[in-house]
C-alpha positions in Angstrom: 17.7 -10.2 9.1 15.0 -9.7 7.1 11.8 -8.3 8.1 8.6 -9.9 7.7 5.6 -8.2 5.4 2.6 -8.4 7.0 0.7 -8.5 3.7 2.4 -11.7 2.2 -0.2 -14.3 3.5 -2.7 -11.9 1.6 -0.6 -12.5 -1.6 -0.3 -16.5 -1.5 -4.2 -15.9 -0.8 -4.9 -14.2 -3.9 -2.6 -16.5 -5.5 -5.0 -19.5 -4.9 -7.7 -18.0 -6.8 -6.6 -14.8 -9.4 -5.2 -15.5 -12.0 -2.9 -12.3 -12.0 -1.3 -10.6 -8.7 -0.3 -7.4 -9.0 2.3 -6.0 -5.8 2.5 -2.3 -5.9 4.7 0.7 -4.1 7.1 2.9 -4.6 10.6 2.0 -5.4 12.8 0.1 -2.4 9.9 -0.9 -0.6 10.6 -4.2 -1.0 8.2 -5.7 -3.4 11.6 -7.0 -5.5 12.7 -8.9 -2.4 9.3 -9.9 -1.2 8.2 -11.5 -4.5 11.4 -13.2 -4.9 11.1 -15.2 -1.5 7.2 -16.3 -2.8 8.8 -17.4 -6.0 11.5 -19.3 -4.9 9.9 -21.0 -1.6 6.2 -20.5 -1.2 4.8 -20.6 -5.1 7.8 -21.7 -7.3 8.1 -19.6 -10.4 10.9 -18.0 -13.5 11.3 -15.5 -12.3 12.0 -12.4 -15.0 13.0 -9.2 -13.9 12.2 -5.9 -16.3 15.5 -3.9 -14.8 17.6 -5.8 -17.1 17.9 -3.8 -20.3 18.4 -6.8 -22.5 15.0 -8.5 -21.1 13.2 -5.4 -21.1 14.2 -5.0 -25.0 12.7 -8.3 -25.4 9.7 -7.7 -23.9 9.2 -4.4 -25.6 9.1 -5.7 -29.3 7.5 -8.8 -28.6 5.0 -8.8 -26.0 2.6 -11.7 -26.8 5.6 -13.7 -28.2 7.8 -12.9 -24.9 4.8 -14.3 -22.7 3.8 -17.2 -24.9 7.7 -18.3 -24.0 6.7 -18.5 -20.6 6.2 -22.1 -19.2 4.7 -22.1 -15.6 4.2 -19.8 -12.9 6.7 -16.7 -13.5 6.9 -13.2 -11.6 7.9 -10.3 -13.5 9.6 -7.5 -11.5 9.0 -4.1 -12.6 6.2 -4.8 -15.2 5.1 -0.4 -15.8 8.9 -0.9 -17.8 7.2 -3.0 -20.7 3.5 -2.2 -20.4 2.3 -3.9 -23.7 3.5 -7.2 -21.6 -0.2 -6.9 -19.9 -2.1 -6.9 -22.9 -0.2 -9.8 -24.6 -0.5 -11.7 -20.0 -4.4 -10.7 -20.7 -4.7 -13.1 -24.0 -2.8 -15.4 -22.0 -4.8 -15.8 -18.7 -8.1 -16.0 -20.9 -6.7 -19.0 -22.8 -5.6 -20.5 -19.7 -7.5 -18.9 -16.1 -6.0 -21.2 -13.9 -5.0 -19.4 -10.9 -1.7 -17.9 -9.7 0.2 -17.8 -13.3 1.4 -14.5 -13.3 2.9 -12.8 -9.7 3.7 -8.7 -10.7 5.4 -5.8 -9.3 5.1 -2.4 -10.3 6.6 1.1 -9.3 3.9 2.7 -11.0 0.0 1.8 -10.5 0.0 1.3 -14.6 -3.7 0.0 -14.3 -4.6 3.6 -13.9 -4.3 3.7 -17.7 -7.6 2.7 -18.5 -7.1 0.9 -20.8 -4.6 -1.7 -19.6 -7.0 -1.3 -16.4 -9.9 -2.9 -18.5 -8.0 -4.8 -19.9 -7.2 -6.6 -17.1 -10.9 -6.6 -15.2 -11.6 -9.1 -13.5 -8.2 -11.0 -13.9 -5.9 -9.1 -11.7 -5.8 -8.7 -7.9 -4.0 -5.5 -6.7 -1.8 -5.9 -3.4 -0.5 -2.3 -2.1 3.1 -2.6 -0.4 4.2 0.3 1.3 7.4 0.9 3.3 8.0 -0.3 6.3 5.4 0.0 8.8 6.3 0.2 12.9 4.6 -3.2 13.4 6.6 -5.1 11.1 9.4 -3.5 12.1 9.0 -4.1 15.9 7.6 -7.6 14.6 4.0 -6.9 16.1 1.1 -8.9 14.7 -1.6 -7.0 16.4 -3.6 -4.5 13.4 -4.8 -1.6 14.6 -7.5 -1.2 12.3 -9.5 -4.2 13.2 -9.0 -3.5 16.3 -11.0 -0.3 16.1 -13.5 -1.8 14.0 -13.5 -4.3 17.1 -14.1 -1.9 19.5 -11.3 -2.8 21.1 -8.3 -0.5 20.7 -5.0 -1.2 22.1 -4.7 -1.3 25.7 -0.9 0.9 26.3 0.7 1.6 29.7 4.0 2.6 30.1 4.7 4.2 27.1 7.4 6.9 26.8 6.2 10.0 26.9 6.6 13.5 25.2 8.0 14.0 21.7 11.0 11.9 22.4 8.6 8.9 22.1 8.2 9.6 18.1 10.4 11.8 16.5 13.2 9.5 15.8 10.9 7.0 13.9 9.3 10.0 12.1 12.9 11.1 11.3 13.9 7.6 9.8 11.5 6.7 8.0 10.0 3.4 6.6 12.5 2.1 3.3 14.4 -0.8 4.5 17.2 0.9 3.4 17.8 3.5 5.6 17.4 1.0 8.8 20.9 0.9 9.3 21.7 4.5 8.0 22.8 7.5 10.4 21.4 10.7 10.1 23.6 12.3 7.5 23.5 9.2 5.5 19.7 9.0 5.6 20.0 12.7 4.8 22.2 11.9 1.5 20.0 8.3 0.6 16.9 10.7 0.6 18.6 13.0 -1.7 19.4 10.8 -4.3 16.1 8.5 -4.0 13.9 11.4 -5.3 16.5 12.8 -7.8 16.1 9.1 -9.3 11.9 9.4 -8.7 12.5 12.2 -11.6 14.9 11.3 -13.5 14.4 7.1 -14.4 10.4 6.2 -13.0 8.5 9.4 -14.0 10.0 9.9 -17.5 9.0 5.7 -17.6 5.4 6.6 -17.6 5.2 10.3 -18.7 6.2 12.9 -21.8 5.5 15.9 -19.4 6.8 19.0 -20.7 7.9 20.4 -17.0 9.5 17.5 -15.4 11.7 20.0 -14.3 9.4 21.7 -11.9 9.2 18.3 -10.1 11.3 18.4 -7.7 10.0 21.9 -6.8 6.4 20.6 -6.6 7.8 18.1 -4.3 9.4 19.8 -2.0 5.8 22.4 -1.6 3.7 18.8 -1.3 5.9 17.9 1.9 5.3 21.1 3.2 1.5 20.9 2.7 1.3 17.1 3.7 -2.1 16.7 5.6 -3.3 20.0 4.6 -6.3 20.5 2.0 -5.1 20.0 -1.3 -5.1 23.2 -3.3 -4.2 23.0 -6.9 -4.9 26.5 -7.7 -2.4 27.9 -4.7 0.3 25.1 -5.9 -0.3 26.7 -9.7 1.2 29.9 -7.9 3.8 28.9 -6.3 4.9 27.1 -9.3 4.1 29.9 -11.8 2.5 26.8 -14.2 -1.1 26.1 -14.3 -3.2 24.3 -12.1 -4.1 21.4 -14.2 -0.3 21.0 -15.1 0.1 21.1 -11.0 -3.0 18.2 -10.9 -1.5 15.9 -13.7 2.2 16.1 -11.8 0.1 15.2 -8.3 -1.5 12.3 -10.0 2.0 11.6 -11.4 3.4 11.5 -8.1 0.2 9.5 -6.9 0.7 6.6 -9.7 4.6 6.2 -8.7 2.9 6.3 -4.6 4.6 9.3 -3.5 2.1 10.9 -2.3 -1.6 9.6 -1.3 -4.5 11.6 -1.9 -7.2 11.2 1.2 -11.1 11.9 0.1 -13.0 13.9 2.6 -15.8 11.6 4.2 -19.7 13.0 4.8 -22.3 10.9 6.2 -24.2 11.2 2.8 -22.4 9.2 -0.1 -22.6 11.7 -2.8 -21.9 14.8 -1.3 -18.3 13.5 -0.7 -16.5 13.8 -3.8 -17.3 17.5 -3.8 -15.3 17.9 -0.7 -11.4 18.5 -1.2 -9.2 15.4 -0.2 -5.7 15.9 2.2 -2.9 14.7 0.8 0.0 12.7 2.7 3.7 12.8 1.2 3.7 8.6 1.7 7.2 8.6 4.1 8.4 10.9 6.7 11.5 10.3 6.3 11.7 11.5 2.9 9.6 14.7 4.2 11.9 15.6 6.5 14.8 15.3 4.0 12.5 17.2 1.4 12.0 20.4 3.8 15.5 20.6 5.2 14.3 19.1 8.9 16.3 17.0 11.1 15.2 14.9 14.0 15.8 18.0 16.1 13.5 20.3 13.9 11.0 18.4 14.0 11.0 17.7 17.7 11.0 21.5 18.6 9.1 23.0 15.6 5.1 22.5 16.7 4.2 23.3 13.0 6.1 20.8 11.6 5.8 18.8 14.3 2.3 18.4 14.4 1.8 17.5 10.8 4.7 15.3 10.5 3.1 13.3 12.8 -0.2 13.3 11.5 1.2 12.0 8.5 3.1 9.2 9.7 -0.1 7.9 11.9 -2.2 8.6 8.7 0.4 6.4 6.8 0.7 3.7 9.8 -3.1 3.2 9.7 -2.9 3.4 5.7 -0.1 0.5 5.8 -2.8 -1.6 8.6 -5.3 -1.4 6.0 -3.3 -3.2 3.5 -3.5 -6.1 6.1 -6.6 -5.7 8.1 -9.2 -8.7 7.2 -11.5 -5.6 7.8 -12.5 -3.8 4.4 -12.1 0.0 4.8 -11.8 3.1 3.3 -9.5 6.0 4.6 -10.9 9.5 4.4 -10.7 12.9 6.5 -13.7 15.0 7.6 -13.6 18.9 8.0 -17.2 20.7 7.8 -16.4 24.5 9.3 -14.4 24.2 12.6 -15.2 20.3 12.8 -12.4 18.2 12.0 -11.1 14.9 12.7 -7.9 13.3 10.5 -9.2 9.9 9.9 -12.6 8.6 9.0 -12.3 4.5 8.2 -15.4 3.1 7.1 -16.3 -0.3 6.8 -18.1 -1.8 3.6 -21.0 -2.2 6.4 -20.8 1.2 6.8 -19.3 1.1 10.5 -16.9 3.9 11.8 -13.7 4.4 13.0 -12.5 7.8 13.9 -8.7 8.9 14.7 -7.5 12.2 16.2 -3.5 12.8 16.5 -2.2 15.3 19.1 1.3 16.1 19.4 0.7 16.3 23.2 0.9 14.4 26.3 -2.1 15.5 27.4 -5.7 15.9 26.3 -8.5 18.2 26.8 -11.9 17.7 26.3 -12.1 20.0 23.1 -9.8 17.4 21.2 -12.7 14.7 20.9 -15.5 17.0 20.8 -16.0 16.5 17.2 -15.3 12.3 17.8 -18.7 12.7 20.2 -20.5 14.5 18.1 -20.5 12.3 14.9 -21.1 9.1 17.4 -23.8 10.4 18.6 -25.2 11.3 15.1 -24.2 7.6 13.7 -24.5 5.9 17.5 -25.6 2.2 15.6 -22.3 2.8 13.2 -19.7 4.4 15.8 -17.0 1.4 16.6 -14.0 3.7 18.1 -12.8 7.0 18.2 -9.2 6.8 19.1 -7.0 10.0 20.1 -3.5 9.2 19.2 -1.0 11.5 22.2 2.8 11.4 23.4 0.6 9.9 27.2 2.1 7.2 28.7 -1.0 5.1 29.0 -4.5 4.3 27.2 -7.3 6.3 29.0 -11.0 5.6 28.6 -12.8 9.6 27.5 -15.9 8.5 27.1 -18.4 5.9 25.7 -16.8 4.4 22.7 -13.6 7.0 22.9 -10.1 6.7 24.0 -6.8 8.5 24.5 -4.5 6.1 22.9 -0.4 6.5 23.1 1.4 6.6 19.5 2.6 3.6 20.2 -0.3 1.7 20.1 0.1 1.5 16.7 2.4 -1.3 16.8 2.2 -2.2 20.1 
């Protein structure tokens, strides 16, 4: 049975008034099947995929002629393949803005380019499709991002307790692929998914020199997920330099294996000076990527402990894509004060998140949460602290213990 995506009402949305919708993610997210079902039920369109070698060909000599044969609504799968196609769709929607012509996909955020990027200003609306997120797959509609920016955070009791509560759907993973996979096969999927990252989507959008160190850098990103990103200590490792190491990062951004978090500081300017986090985007490819079965990662507290935080961190990432509140994701670390989520509103309202790999709290773990409120008290919406608990607990004006699974719950 196919799974619902929580972010397809926001796609026949911005089909209504953008002339060009762009659906981005990595590769077997889903965006193929997703766009498929709009264009054959909701918005009826050709549909043209960019895999086929023969269309691709096509496309590739003949942009502007390739488009101009287009009659109706059409979705083109897989559009970074033949990027010239978005300079010939731009000529196309100017001659022509009515909205919802053109529904895309991409494995690779191509409007990063700049200039295909400003190109494409104003005419494009970009939808983010990650993999599965526990909400969709336990078929919750509840979003735990408004619900913070509510002040209302999700009201848990009976939740299992203790690591067993989590590790499993850490383990697994989000692709819709592996849903049905065992361990070993998960293991071997995995594998061979970021094998083909290297070998077919980044040598699609790249002439790196290195591409060989890939799968080295890799495997040092999923060790460092949710830790400050360090270009210059990566550059070591590697034995290349560090702005090779910060083109491949970007690299791996653009094809959204990996997401870069930006510190957040109560003034606006003194943030980008900060050094972002960085989340590999699926756990379950982390834990194939360091070697670490379910078992590992249950009784291993270093791993444990960021594993998790990355998988909440993506969670909340994935509610955002959804959420009818605007937000920004960030981290915040000044000295020994740190908290692993800062969302903030377009308003400027806050949202804080904590994640402890521990079924109990002490006070010390929202210390920082009551510190900032009470600096920003008109701005402070929530400050949640994600545990293993069994129940949600009230810790204090505005705070609250919250169990993992009130993120889909």
């Amino acid at each position: 049975m196919l799974i619902e995506r929580h972010v397809r009402p926001f796609i026949l949305e911005a089909l209504d008034y953008s002339r060009v919708v762009l659906v981005l993610g990595a590769r077997q997210v889903g965006k193929s099947t997703l766009t498929k079902q709009i264009a054959t039920s909701d918005r009826p369109a050709t549909i043209v995929t960019l895999d086929d070698q023969v269309t691709r060909e096509a496309a590739r000599v003949d942009p502007h002629g390739f488009i101009a044969g287009m009659r109706g609504p059409v979705l083109i799968d897989e559009v970074q393949r033949a990027p010239d196609l978005l300079y010939a769709i731009k000529e196309a929607v100017d001659e022509n803005p009515e909205p919802g012509r053109f529904l895309l996909t991409g494995s690779a955020n191509i409007l990063t380019a700049p200039k295909i990027s400003e190109s494409l200003a104003g005419r494009v609306r970009r939808i983010a499709l990650w993999p599965l997120s526990q909400s969709e797959i336990q078929r919750s509609t509840s979003n735990f991002v408004d619900c913070l920016f509510a002040g209302n955070p999700p009201q848990v009791s009976g939740a299992p307790v203790g690591r067993d509560a989590f590790v499993e759907i850490v383990a697994r993973g989000g692709y819709p692929a592996v849903r049905t996979l065992d361990e070993r096969q998960r293991r071997y999927w995995y594998r061979d998914y970021a094998q083909g990252i290297v070998e077919r989507d980044l040598r699609d959008i790249a002439s790196a020199q290195k591409l060989s160190e890939m799968p080295r850098l890799i495997r040092l990103l999923a060790g460092n997920s949710t830790k400050l990103l360090d270009y210059r200590k990566l550059a070591r490792d590697l034995q290349i330099s560090d702005k090779t190491v910060s083109a491949y990062v970007e690299l791996l951004r653009t094809i959204f294996l990996v997401h870069v978090v930006p510190a957040w500081r109560p003034g606006l300017r003194s943030r980008e000076l900060q050094a972002p986090k960085l989340y590999l985007t699926d756990t379950g490819l982390l834990a194939q990527q360091l070697g670490a079965d379910q078992r590992r990662i249950a009784e291993d507290d270093q791993l444990t402990g960021y594993a998790l935080e990355t998988f909440c961190g993506m969670e909340i990432l994935k509610h955002q894509s959804w959420a009818c509140e605007d937000s920004t994701l960030r981290h915040y670390r000044v000295d020994d004060d740190e908290i692993d989520v800062v969302l903030e509103s377009q308003s400027g309202d806050l949202a804080l998140i904590e994640v402890k790999a521990r079924a109990s709290v002490r006070e010390r773990d929202w210390r920082v949460m009551k510190k900032l409120r009470d600096m920003r008290p008109d701005r402070f919406r929530a400050g949640v602290l994600l545990y293993t608990g069994s129940q949600t607990i009230p810790l204090g004006e505005r705070i609250w213990a919250v169990p993992i699974s009130g993120l889909w719950s």
